[in-house]
C-alpha positions as CSV (number, residue, x, y, z in Angstrom):
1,X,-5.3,44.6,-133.6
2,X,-8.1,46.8,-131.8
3,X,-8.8,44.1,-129.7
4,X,-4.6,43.8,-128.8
5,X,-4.4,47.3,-127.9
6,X,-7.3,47.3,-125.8
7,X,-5.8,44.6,-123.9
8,X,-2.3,46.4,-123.6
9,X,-4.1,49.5,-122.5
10,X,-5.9,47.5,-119.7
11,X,-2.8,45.9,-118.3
12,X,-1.5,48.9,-116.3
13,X,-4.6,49.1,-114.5
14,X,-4.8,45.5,-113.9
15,X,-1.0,45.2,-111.8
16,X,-2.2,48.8,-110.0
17,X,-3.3,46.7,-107.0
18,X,0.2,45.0,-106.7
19,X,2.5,47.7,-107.1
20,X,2.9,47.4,-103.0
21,X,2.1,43.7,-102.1
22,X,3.8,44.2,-98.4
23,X,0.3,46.6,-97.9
24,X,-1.6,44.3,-99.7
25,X,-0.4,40.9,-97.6
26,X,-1.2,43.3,-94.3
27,X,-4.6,44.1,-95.2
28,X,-5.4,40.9,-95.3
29,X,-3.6,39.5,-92.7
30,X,-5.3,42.5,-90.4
31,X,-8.6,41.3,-91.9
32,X,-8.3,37.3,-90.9
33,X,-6.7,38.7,-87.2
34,X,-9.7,40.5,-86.1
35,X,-12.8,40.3,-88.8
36,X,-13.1,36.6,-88.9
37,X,-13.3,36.4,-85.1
38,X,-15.9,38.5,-84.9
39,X,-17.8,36.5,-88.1
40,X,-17.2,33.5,-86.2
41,X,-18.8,34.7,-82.8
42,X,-22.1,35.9,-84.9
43,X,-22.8,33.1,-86.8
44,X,-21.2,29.8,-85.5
45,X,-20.4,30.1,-82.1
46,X,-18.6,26.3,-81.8
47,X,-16.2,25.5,-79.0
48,X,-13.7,24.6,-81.7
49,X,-14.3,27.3,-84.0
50,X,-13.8,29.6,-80.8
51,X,-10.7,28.2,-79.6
52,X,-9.1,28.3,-82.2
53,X,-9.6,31.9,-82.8
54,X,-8.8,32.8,-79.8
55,X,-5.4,30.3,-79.3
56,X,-4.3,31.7,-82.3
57,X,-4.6,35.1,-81.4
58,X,-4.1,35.6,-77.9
59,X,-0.6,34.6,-77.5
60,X,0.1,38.8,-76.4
61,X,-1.7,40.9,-74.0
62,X,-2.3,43.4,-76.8
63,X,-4.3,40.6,-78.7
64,X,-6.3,39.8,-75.9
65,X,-7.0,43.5,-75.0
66,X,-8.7,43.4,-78.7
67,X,-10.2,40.2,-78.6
68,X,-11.8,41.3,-75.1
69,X,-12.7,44.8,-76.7
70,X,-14.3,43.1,-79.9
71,X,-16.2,40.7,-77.6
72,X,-17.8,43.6,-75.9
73,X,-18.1,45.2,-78.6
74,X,-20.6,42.7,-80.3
75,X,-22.2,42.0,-76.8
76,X,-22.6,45.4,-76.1
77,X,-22.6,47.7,-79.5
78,X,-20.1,50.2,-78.0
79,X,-16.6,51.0,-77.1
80,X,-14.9,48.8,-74.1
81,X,-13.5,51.5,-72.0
82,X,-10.3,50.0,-70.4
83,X,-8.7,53.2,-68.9
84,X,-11.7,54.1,-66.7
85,X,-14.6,51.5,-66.8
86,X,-17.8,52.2,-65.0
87,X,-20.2,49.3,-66.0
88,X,-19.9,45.9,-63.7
89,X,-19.6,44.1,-67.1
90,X,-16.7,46.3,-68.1
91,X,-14.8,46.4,-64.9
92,X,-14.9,41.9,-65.5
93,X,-13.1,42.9,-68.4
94,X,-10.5,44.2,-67.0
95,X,-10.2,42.1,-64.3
96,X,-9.6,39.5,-66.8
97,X,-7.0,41.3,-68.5
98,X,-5.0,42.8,-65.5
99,X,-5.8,40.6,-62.7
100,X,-3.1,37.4,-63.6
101,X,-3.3,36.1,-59.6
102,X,-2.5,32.8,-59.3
103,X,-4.7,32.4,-56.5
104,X,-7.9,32.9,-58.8
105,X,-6.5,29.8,-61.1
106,X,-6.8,27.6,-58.3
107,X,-10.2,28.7,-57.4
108,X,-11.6,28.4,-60.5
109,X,-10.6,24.5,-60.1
110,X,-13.4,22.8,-59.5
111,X,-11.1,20.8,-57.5
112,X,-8.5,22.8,-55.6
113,X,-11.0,25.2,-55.0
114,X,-11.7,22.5,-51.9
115,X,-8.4,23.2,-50.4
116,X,-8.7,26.7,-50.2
117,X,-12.5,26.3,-48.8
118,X,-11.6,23.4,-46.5
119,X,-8.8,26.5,-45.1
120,X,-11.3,29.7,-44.8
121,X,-14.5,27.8,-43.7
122,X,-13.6,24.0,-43.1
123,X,-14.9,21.1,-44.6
124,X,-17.9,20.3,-43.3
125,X,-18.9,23.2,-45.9
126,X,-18.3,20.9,-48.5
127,X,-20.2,18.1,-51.2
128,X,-18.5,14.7,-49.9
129,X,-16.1,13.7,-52.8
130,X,-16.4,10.8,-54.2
131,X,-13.2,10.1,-56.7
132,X,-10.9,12.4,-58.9
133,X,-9.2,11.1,-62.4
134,X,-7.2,12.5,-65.3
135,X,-9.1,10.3,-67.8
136,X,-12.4,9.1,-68.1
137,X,-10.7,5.6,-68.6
138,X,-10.0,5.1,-65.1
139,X,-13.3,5.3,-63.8
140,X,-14.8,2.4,-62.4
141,X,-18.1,3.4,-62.3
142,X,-19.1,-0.4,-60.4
143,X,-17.8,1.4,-57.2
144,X,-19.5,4.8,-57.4
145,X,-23.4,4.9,-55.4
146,X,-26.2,4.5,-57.3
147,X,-26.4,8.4,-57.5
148,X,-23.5,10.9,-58.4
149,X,-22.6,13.9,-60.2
150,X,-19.3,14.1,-62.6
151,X,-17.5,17.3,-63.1
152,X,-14.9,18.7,-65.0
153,X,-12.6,21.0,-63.1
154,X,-11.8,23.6,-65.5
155,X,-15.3,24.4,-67.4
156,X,-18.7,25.8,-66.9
157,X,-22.0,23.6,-66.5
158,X,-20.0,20.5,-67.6
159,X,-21.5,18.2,-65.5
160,X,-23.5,14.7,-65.6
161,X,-25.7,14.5,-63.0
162,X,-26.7,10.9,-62.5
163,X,-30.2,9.9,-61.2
164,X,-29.9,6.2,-62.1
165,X,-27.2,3.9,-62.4
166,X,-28.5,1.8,-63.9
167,X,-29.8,4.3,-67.0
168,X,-26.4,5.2,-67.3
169,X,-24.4,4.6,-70.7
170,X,-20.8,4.3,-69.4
171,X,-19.9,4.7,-73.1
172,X,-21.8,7.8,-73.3
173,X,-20.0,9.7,-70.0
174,X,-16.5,8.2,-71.1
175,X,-17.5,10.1,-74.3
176,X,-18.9,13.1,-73.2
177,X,-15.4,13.3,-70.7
178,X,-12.9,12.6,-73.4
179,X,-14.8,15.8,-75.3
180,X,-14.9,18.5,-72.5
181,X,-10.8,17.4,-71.3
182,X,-9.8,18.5,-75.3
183,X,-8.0,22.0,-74.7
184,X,-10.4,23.5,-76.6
185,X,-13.0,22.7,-74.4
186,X,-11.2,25.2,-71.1
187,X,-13.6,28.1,-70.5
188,X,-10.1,30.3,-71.0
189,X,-11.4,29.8,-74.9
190,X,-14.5,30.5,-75.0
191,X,-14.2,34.0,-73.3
192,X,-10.3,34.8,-72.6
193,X,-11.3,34.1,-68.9
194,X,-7.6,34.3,-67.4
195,X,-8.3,32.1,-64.7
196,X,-8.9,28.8,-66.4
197,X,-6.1,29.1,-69.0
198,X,-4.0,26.9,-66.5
199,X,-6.0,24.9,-64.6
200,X,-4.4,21.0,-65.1
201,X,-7.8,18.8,-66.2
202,X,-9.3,16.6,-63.7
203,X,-12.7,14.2,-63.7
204,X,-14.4,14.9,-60.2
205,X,-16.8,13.1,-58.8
206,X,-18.9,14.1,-56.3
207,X,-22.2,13.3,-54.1
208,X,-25.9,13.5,-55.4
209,X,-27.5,16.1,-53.4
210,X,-31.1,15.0,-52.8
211,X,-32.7,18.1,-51.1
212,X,-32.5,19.8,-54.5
213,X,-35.2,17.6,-56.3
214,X,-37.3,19.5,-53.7
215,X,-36.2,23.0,-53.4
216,X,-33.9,23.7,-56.4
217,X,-32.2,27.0,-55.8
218,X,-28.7,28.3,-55.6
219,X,-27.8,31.4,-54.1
220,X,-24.9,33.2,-56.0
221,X,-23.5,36.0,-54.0
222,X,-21.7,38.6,-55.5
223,X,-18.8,40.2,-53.6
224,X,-17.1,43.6,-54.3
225,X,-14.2,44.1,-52.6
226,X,-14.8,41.5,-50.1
227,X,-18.1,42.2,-48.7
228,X,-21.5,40.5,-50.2
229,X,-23.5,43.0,-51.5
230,X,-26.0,41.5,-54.0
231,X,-27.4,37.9,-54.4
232,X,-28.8,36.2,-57.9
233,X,-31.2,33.6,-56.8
234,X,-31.3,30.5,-59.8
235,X,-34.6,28.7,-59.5
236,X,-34.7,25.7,-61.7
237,X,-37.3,22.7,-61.1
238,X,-36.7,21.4,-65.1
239,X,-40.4,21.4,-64.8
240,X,-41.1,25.4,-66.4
241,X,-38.5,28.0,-67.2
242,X,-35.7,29.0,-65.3
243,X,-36.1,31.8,-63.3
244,X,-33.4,34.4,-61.7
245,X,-34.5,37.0,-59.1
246,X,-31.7,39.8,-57.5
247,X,-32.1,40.9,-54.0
248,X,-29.3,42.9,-51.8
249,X,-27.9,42.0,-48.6
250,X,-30.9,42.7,-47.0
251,X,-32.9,40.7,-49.0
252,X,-35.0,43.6,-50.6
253,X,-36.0,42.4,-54.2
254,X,-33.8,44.6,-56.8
255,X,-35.6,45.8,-60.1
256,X,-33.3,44.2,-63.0
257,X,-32.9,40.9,-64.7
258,X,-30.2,39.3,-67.0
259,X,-31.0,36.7,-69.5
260,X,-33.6,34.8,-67.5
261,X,-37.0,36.0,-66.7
262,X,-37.8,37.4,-63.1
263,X,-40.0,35.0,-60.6
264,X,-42.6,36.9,-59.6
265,X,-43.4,35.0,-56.5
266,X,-42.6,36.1,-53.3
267,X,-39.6,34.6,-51.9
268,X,-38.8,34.1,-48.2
269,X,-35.5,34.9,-46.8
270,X,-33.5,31.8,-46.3
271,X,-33.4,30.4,-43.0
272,X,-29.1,30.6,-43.0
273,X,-28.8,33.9,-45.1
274,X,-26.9,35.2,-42.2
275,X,-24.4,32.3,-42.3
276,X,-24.1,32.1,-46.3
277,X,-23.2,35.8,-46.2
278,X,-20.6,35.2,-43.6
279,X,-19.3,32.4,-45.4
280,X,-19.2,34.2,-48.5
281,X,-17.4,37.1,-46.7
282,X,-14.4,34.8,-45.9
283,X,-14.3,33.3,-48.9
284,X,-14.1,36.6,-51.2
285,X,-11.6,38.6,-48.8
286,X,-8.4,38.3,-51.3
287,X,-10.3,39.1,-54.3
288,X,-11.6,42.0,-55.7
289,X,-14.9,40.2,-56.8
290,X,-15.9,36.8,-57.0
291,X,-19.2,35.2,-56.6
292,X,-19.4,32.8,-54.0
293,X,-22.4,30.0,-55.1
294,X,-24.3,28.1,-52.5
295,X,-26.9,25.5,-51.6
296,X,-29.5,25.8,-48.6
297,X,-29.9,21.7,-47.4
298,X,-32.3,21.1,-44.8
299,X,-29.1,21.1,-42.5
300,X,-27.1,24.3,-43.6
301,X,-25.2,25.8,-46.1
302,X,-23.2,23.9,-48.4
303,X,-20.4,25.1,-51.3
304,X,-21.1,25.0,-54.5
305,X,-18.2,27.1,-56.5
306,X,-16.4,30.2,-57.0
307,X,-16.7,32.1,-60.3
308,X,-14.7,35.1,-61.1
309,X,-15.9,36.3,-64.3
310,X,-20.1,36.3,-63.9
311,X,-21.4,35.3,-67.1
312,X,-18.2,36.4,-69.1
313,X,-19.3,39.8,-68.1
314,X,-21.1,39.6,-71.6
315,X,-24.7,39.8,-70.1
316,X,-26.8,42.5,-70.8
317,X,-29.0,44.2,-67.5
318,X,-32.0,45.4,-67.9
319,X,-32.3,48.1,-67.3
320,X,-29.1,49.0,-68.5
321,X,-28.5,51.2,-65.7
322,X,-27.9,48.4,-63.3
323,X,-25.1,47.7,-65.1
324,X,-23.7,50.8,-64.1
325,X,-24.7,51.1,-60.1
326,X,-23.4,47.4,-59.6
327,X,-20.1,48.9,-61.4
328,X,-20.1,51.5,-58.9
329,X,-19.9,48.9,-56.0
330,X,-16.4,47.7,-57.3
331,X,-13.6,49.5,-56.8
332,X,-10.5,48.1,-58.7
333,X,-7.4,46.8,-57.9
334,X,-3.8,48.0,-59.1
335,X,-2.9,46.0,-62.4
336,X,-1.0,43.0,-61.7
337,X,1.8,41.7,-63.5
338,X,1.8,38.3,-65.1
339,X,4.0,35.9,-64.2
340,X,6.1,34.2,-66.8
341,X,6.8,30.4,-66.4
């Protein structure tokens, strides 16, 4: 009987918890919205995993203002300020969250990015294409040269450069395609970058460029408010670590880095900086910023991409203060209202 009556006794504070199970159900569902996204960024990181999250949970602007803020927020370890950024990083933020121009969608696209190019600067500016598919299935790889370079339109670094031909496993790209054209695999889900969330998939194809076996650089100009006003410079021979040096318009070496190490070697001036940052002075006068990416051939300048949202704005400068002055080089626009299909 003791034992009965201790059980009795214990039951009242056993149902306390579920007296109000609408609170309870809202915890939790609070706690799957926007803890388990940030689990899954610090311990998986998959593409999958990712866009899930993020296709889930981004169906309003007010979920993607805190997706974006918890992003930052493990990037970072503070506060996104939305109202009044100041940081370059932060001021990407916003532009991905209040910056819905249709014109950005279609230069992020690895492909109709060419149309808008071949209109500000011309053609001649551009890799010769080679062939453009919806599935990897309808390549015919017996009619591409002996050396190429595949592409996916709507991702970033998904691309199979191809030395060889004949080392080629057709299997192997057909696989490696079918896996970056799944939805999960649009860059819009792996950072809530706006401007790939509607980019139709495509398979491009273009030419191997051969001068960059020699002299691999490309010159990344970053453009605020449509003037070029700082360049990264990638250097990557696959032969020792990649190495990413910042200079201004001038081309006076600037004291920060961001995930790579700095080259300490001097670095000439390229022979057509005066062209690339004329070029990328067209190219960025309807956005607000944009980098502008370009190769140096023997010959001249040619494209490489656009890219709206450097690095995700997730990259840490050091020193930190950089972050800051390159901020103060962008003003913003006015929000811009999304258009509903």
């Amino acid at each position: 009987m003791d034992s009965l009556e201790r059980t009795r006794q214990k039951r009242p504070e056993m149902r306390a918890p579920m007296k109000n199970p609408v609170k309870l159900l809202h915890s939790l569902y609070l706690a799957v919205r926007y803890t388990l996204p940030i689990w899954i960024d610090q311990h998986t990181h998959p593409p999958f995993f990712r866009s899930i999250q993020y296709r889930w949970l981004s169906r309003t602007h007010r979920a993607r203002v805190k997706l974006i803020q918890r992003q930052y927020e493990i990037a970072f370890g503070k506060t996104l300020d939305l109202e009044a950024p100041r940081t370059l990083n932060g001021k990407i933020q916003w532009l991905k969250l209040f910056r819905p121009d249709p014109l950005i969608t279609l230069c992020a696209d690895k492909y109709r990015v060419r149309e808008y190019v071949r209109e500000k600067i011309g053609e001649q500016y551009l890799p010769k294409l080679l062939g453009v598919w919806k599935r990897p299935e309808e390549i015919d790889f017996a009619k591409l040269p002996e050396q190429f370079v595949l592409k996916v339109n709507w991702g970033s670094g998904q691309n199979l450069i191809c030395r060889d031909k004949k080392t080629v496993s057709e299997r192997g790209y057909r696989k490696t395609l079918r896996r970056w054209l799944r939805p999960f695999a649009n860059q819009y889900y792996l950072a809530l970058e706006w401007g790939y969330r509607d980019i139709p998939p495509r398979i491009i194809c273009e030419e191997y460029l051969t001068f960059l076996e020699q002299d691999p650089k490309t010159f990344k100009i970053f453009c605020f408010n449509g003037e070029p006003r700082v360049v990264q410079l990638v250097m990557d021979d696959k032969t020792q670590q990649e190495t990413i040096n910042y200079y201004d318009s001038q081309w006076n070496l600037l004291p920060f880095r961001q995930n790579f190490p700095n080259n300490p070697a001097k670095i000439p001036c390229p022979v057509f900086w005066e062209q690339m940052l004329e070029l990328a002075r067209k190219l960025s006068e309807p956005f607000p910023f944009v980098r502008t990416d370009f190769f140096e051939s023997p010959d001249g300048v040619l494209f490489s991409e656009l890219t709206f949202y450097s690095d995700a704005g997730l990259a840490r400068f050091e020193p930190e203060e950089w972050d800051e002055k390159l901020g103060e080089m962008l003003e913003l626009p006015e929000p811009m209202a999304e258009k509903t299909k």
